[in-house]
C-alpha positions as CSV (number, residue, x, y, z in Angstrom):
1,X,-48.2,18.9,-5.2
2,X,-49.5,18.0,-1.6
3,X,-48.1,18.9,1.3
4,X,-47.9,15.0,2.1
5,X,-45.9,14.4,-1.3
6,X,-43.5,17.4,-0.4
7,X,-42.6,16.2,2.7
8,X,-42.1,12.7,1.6
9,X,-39.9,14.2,-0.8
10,X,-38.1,16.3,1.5
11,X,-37.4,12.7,3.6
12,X,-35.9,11.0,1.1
13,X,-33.9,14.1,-0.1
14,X,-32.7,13.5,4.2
15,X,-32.1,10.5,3.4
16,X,-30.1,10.4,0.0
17,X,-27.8,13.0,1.6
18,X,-26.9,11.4,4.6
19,X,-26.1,8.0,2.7
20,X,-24.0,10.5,0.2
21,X,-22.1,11.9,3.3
22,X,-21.4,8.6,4.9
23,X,-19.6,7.4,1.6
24,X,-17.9,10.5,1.2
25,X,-16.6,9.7,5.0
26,X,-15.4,6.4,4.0
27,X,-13.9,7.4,1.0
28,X,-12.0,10.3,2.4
29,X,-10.8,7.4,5.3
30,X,-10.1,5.1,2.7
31,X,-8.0,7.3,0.3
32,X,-5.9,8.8,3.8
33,X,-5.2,5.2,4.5
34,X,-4.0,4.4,1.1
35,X,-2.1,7.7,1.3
36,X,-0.3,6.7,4.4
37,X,0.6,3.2,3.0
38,X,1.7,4.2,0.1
39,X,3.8,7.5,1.1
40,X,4.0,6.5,4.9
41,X,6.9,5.3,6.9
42,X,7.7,2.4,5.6
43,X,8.4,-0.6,7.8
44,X,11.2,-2.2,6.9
45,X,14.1,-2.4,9.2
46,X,18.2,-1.4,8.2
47,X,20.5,-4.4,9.4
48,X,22.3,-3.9,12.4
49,X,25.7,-3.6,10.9
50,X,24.3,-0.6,9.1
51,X,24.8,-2.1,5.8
52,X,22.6,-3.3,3.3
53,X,23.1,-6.6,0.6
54,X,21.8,-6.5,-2.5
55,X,21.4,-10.0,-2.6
56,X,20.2,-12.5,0.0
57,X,23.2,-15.3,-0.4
58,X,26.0,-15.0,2.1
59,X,29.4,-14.6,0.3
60,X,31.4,-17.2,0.0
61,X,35.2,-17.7,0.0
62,X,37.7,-20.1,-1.9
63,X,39.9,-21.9,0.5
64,X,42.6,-19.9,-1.3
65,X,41.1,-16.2,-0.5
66,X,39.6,-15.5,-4.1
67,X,35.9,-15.7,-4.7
68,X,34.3,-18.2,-6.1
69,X,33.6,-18.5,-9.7
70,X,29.9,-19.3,-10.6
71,X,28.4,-20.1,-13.9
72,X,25.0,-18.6,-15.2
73,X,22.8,-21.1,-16.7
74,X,20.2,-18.5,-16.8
75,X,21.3,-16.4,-20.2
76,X,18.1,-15.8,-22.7
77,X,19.2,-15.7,-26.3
């Protein structure tokens, strides 16, 4: 081999390497991003009576004090 074919060689060896590190970068930013997202703080915010509902309907009451009685029209058989 020449020392002109070497050398090109050599360049594109630069080359690929540097394209390989720049993914690895990316990936490495990408997969700590993911990591925080997934496993991070998470955002949502505890109501300021210090309660949560398990359901977003507010209760409501009978005139007489009981609860209302609702029917299910969602059963599967």
């Amino acid at each position: 081999m020449s020392q002109e074919n070497l050398e090109k060689i050599i360049a594109q060896q630069a080359t690929t390497i540097q394209n390989l590190t720049d993914e690895i970068k990316l990936l490495r930013e990408q997969a700590a991003y993911l990591t925080q997202k997934r496993y991070g703080k998470s955002s949502e915010q505890m109501p300021s009576n210090g309660q949560t509902s398990l359901f977003d309907e507010p209760e409501e009451q009978a005139d007489d004090g009981e609860r209302p009685r609702h029917r299910r029209s969602d059963y599967y058989l």
